[in-house]
VOZAMI-515006 format. One record per residue (C-alpha): z, y, x. Coordinates in Angstrom, 2 decimals, decimal comma. Each point is the difference from the previous one (the first is absolute). Layout:
<rs>
+---------+---------+---------+
:      zz :      yy :      xx :
+---------+---------+---------+
:       Z :       Y :       X :
...
+---------+---------+---------+
</rs>
This chain:
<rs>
+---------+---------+---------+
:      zz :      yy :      xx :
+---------+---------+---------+
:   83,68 :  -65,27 :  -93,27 :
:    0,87 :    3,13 :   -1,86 :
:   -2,19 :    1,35 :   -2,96 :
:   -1,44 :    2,87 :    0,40 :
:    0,60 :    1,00 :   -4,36 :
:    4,17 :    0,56 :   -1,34 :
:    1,51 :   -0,50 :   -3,06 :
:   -2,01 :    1,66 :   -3,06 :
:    3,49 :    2,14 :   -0,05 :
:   -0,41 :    1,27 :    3,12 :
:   -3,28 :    0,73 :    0,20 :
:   -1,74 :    3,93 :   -0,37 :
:   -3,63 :   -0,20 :   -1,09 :
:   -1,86 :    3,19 :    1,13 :
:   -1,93 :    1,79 :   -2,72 :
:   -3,65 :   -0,34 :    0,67 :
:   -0,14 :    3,60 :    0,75 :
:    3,03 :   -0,32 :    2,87 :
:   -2,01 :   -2,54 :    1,21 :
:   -3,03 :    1,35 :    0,91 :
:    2,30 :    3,06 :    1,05 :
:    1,32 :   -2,19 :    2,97 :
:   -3,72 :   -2,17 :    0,81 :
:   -0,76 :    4,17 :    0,60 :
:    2,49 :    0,92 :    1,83 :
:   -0,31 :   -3,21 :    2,23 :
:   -3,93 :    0,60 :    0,38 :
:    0,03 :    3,54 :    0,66 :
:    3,04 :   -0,30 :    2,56 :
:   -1,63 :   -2,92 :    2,13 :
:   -3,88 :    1,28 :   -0,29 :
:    1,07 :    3,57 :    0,25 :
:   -4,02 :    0,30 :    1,95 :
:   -2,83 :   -2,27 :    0,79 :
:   -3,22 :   -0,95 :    0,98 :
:   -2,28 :   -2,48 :   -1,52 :
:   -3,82 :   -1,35 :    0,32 :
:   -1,90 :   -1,75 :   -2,74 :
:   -3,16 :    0,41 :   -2,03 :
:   -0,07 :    2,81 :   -2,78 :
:   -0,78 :   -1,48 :   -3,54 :
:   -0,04 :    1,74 :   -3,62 :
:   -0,13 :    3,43 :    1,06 :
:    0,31 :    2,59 :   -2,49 :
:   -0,22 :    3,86 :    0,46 :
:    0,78 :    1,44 :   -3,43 :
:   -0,58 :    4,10 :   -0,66 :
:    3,83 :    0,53 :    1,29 :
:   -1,24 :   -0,12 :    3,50 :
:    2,47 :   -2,90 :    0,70 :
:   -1,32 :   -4,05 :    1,45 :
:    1,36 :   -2,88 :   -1,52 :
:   -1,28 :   -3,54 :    1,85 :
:    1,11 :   -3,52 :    0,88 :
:    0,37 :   -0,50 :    3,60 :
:   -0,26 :   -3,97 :    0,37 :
:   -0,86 :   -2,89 :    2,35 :
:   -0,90 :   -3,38 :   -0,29 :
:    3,37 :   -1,36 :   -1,38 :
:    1,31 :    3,33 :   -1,46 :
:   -0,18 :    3,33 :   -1,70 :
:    2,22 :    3,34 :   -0,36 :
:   -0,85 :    3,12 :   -2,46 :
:   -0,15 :    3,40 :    1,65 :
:   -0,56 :    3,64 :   -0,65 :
:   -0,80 :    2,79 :    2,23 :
:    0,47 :    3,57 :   -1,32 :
:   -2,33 :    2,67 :   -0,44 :
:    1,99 :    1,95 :    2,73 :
:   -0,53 :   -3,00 :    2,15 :
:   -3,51 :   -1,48 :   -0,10 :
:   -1,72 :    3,40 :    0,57 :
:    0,61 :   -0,32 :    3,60 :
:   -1,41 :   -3,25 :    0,01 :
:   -3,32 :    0,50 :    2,35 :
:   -2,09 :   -2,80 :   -1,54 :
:   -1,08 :   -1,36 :   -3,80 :
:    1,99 :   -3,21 :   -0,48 :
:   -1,48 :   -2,78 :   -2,21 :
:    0,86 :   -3,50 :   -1,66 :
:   -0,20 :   -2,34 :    3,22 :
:    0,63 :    2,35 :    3,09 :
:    2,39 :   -1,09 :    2,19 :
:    2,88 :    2,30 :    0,18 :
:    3,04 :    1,65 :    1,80 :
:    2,81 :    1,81 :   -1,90 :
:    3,37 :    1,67 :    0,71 :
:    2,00 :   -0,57 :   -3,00 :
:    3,66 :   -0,63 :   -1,39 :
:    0,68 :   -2,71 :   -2,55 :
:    1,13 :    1,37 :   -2,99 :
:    1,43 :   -1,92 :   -3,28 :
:   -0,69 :    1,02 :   -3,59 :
:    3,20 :   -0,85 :   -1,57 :
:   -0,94 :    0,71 :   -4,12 :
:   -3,32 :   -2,79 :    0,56 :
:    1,90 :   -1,94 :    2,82 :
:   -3,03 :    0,76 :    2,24 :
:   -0,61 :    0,34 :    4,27 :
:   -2,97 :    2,15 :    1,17 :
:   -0,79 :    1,92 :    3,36 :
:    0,41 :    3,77 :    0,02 :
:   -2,74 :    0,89 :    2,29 :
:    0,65 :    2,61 :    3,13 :
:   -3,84 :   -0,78 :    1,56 :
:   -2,81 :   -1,83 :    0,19 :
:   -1,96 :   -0,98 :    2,38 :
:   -2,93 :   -2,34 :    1,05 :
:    1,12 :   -3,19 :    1,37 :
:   -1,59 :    0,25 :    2,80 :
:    0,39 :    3,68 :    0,80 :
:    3,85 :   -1,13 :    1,63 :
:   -1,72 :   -1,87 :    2,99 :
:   -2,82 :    2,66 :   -0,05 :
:    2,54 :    2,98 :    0,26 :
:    1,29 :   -2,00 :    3,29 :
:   -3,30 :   -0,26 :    1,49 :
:   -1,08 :    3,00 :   -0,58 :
:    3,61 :    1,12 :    1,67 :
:   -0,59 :   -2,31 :    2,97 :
:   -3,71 :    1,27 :    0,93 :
:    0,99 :    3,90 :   -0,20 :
:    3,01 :   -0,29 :    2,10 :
:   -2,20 :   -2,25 :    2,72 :
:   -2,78 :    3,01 :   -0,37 :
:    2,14 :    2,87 :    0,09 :
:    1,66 :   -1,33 :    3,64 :
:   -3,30 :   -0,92 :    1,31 :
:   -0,36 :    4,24 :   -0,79 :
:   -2,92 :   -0,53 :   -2,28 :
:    1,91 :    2,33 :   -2,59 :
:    0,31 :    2,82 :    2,74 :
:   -0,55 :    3,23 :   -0,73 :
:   -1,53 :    0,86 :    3,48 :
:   -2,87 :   -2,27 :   -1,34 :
:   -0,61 :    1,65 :   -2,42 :
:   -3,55 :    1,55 :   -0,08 :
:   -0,33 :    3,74 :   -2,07 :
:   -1,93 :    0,28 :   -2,74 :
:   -3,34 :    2,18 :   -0,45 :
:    0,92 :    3,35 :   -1,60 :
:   -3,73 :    0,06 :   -1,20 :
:   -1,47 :   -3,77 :   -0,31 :
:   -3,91 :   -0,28 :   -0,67 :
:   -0,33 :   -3,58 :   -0,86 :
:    3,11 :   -2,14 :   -0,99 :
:   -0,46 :   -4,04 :   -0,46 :
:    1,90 :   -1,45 :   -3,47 :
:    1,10 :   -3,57 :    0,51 :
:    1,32 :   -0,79 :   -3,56 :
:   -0,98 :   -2,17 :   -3,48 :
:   -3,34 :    1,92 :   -0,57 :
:    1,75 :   -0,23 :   -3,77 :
:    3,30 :    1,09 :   -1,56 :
:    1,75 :    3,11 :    0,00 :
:    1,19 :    0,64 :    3,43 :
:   -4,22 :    0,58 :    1,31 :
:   -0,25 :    2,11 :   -2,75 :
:    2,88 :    1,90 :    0,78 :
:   -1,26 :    0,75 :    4,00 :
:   -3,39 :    0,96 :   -1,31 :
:    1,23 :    2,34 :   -2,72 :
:    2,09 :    1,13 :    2,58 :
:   -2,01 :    0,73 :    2,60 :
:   -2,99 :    1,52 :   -2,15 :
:    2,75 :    2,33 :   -1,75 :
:    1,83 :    0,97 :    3,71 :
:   -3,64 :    0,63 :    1,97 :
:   -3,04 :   -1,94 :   -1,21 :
:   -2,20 :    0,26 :    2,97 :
:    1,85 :   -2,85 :    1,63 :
:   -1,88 :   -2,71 :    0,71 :
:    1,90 :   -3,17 :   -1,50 :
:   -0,95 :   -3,66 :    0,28 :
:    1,68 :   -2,47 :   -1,76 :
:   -0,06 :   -3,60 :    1,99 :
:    0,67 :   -2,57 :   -3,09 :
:    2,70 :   -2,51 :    0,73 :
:    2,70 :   -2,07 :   -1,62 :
:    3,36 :    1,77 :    0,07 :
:    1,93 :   -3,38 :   -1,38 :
:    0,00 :   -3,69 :    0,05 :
:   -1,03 :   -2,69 :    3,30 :
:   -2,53 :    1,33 :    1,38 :
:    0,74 :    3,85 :   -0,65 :
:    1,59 :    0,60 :    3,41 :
:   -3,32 :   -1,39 :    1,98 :
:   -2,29 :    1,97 :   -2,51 :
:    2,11 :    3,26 :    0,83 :
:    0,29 :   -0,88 :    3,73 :
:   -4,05 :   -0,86 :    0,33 :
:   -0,33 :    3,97 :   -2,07 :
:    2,31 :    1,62 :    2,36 :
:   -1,74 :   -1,45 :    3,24 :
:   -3,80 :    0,65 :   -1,77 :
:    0,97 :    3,85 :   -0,65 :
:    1,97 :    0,82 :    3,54 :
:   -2,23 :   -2,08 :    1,81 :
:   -3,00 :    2,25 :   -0,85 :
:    1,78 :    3,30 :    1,15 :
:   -1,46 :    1,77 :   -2,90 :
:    2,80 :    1,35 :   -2,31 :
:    2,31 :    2,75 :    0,70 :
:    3,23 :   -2,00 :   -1,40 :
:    0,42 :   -3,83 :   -1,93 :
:    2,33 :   -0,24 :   -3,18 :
:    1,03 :   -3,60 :   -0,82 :
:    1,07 :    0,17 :   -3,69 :
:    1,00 :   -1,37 :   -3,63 :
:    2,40 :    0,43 :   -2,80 :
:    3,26 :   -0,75 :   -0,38 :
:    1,49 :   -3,74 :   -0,97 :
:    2,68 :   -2,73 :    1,56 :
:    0,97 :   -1,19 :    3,53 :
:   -2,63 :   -2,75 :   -0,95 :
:   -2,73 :    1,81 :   -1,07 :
:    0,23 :    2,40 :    3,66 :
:    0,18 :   -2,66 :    1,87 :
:   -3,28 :   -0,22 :    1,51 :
:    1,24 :    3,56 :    1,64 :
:    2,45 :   -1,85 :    1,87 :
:   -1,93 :   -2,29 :    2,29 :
:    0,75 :    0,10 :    3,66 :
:   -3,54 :    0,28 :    0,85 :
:   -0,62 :    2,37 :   -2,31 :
:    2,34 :    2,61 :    2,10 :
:   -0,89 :   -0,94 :    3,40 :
:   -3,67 :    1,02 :   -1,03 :
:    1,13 :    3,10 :   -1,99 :
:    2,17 :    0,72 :    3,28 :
:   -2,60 :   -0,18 :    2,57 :
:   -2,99 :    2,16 :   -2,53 :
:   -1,58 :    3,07 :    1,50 :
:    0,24 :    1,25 :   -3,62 :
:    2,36 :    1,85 :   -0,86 :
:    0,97 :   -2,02 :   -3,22 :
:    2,01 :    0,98 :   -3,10 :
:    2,08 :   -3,02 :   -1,74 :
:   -0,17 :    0,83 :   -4,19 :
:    1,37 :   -3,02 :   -1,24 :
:    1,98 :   -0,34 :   -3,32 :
:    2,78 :    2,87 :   -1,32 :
:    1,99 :    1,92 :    1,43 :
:    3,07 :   -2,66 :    0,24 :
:   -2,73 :   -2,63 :    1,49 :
:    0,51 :   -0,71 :    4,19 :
:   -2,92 :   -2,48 :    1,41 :
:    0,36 :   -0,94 :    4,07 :
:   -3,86 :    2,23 :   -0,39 :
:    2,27 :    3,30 :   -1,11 :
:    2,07 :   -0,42 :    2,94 :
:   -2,64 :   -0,40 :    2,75 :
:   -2,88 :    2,38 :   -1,55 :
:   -0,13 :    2,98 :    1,56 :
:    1,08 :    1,70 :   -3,44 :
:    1,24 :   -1,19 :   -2,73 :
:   -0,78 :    1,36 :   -3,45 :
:    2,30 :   -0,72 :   -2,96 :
:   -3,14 :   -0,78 :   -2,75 :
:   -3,35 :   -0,18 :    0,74 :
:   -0,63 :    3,87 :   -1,56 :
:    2,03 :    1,20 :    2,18 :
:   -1,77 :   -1,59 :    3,08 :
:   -2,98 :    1,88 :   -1,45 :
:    2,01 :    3,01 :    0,27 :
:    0,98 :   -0,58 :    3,40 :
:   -3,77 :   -0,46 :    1,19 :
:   -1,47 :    3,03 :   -2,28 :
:    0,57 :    3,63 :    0,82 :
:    0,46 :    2,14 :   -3,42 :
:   -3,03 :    1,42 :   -0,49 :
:    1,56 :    2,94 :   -1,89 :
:    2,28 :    0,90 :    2,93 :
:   -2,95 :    0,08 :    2,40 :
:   -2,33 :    2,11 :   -2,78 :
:    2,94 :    2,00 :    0,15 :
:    0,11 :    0,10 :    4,07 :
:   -3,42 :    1,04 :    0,10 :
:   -0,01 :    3,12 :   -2,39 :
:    3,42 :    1,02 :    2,07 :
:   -2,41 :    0,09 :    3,07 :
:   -2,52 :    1,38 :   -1,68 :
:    1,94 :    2,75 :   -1,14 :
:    1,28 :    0,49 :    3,68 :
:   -3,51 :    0,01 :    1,56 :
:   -0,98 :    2,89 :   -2,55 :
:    3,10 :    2,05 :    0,69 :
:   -0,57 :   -0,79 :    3,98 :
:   -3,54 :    1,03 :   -0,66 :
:    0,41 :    3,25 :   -1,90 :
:    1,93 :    1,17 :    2,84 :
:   -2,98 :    0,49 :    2,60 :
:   -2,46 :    3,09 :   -0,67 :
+---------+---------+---------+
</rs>
């Protein structure tokens, strides 16, 4: 059997530096991109904007670091202990002789197998036509009473009512109280929904709530949900999350508003354009009137 070591005389011995130079080169070359799940542990988010954390398991543990430029489009608050996704490379420190993660994104754990159900159920919806357009039911230019069915706390009621008492306050609104997040949030939303249509007493519905992750939405997802939304007599506005948020209730609402203040808007005529309407006709009826002896 032939040793694997030669002759002291023949032998080069890399310089620790050269050394770590190649364990580099090697890493970065076969790892160029990856993905990896584990739990998040020693967190740190220092004034420079940047995360620093120890993604481990049960047997093992890595050191990463996501950059400022990076983590602000992460959409929800990671802690020690949560369960995590990330696209990152595997990059080598040469001067300490250290490996770490260079984290691309992060994302929930679960929010991978959430993404594909949430794929699954619109594509089944939209060819059953519950996303057509000819459904579609028009809004009231001049709504008397409006239902709420939000968190009767938390910014994004605040924002409607604001809103609405800014845009035309004589609008009657009524805010049904249910959980927007969590187990039983889509039931509490659906029971709401059926309460304030089933009554045939408001003008026009808005589902709503703030922004957050696929997660935290996801009780504006549920199949049952949307068939009820689909079949309403209300016309119904769908105000959930930002602007970049899509629930399976934005795409079968009749409208869909991209914050909850804007829903408001939607459902409110400006009261200073119609004070200004009504002086324009005012002003016509005098000149019309000034014209007879």
């Amino acid at each position: 059997m032939k040793n694997f070591t030669t002759s002291a005389s023949q032998e080069t011995a890399f310089t620790v530096s050269q050394l770590n130079r190649q364990i580099q080169q090697l890493l970065e070359a076969s790892l160029p991109w990856i993905l990896v799940e584990g739990e998040i542990s020693n967190l740190a988010k220092p004034g420079s904007g940047h995360w620093y954390f120890s993604l481990k398991d049960d047997k093992a543990q890595i050191r990463c670091a996501m950059f400022k430029g990076k983590n602000a489009a992460v959409r929800f608050k990671p802690k020690d202990g949560d369960m995590v996704r990330l696209r990152a490379r595997v990059t080598f420190y040469g001067p300490r002789g250290d490996c770490q993660l260079s984290v691309e994104s992060m994302e929930s754990a679960g929010e991978g197998a959430l993404q594909q159900a949430f794929e699954r159920l619109k594509n089944n919806l939209q060819a059953e036509g519950l996303f057509a357009p000819e459904h579609k039911k028009p809004l009231p230019t001049k709504p008397e009473r409006v239902a709420i069915i939000t968190s009767p706390v938390g910014a994004a009621v605040r924002d409607m009512i604001i809103a609405f008492r800014r845009r035309f306050p004589l609008t009657e609104l009524t805010i049904l109280p249910s959980l927007v997040q969590g187990q039983d949030a889509s039931k509490n939303i659906l029971r709401q929904l059926q309460r304030a249509d089933g009554s045939g007493h408001f003008d026009a519905i808005i589902l709503g709530r703030g922004g957050g992750s696929l997660e935290d939405l996801w009780s504006f997802n549920d199949e049952t949900l949307a068939r009820v939304i689909f079949a309403a007599q209300t016309p119904i506005v769908s105000a959930v999350g930002h602007e970049t948020d899509f629930t399976i209730a934005d795409f079968v609402a009749d409208v869909r508003a991209a914050t909850p203040t804007a829903a408001a808007g939607l459902l409110s005529p400006d009261r200073n354009q119609l004070i200004r309407q009504i002086e324009q006709q005012e002003k016509q009826l005098v000149r019309r009137m000034s014209q007879y002896p």
